[in-house]
C-alpha positions in Angstrom: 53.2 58.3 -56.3 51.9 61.8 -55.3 54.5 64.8 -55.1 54.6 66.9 -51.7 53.7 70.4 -53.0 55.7 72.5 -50.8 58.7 70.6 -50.4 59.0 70.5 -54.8 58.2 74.2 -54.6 60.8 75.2 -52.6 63.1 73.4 -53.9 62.7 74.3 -57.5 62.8 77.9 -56.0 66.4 76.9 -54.6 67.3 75.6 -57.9 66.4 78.4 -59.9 67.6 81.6 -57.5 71.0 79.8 -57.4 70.6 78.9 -61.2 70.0 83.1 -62.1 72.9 84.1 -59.6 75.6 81.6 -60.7 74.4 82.7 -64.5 74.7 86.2 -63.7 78.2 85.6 -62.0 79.4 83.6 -64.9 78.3 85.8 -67.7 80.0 88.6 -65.5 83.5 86.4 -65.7 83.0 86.0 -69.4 81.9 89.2 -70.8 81.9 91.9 -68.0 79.3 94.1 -66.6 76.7 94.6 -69.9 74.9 97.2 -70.3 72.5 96.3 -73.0 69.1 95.2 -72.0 68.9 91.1 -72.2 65.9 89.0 -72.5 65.9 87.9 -68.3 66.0 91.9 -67.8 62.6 92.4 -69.5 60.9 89.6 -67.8 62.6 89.9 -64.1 62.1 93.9 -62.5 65.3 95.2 -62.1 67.5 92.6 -63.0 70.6 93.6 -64.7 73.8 92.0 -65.3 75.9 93.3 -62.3 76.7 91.9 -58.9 73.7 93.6 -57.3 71.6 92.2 -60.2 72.6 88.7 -58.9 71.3 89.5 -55.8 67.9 90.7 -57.5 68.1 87.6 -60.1 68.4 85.2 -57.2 65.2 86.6 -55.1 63.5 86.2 -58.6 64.5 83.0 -59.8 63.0 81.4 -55.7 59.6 83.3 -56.2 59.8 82.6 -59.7 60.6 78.3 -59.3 58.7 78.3 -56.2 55.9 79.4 -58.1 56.1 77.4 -61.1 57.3 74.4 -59.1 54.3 74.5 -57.3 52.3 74.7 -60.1 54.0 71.5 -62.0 54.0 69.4 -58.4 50.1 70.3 -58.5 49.6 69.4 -61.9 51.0 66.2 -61.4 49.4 65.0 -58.8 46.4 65.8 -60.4 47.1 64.3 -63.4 48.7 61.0 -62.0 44.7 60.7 -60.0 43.0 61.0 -62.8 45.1 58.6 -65.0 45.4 56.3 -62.1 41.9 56.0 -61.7 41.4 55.8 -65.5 43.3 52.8 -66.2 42.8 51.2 -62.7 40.0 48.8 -64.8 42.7 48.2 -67.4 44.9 46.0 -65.2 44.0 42.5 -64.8 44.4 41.8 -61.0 45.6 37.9 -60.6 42.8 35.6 -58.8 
């Protein structure tokens, strides 16, 4: 089974924009605005834990999964060929 590329990219890149935003809006509900510097901050450009930083968090996160869902979709198809073909001669077809 071969994974369409595009179609896993975007959406991974759905899941992981509304995975940052709905993150940022919880940890908003539980501890408030923060204002020191977290771990996603370093890694995203301008990300912060505010309701505009949602906004920034989900456009990151959909580049961010589209990217790396592309990747993984790739990788897999790739992978799935060349163990497919590998262990074609290992199945005993029935005469």
């Amino acid at each position: 089974m071969k994974l369409n590329i595009s179609a896993f990219a975007l959406a991974f890149g759905i899941w992981w924009g509304v995975g940052m935003f709905l993150t940022t809006w919880w940890l908003i509900g539980i501890s408030g605005v923060i204002d020191e510097p977290t771990m996603m901050e370093r890694v995203y450009i301008g990300y912060h834990i505010t309701p505009v930083g949602s906004l920034v968090g989900l456009a990151w996160g959909f580049v961010c999964g589209a990217i790396c869902g592309g990747i993984f979709a790739w990788l897999y198809n790739f992978l799935s060929e060349r163990i497919g073909a590998s262990a074609e001669h290992l199945v005993k077809k029935p005469t």
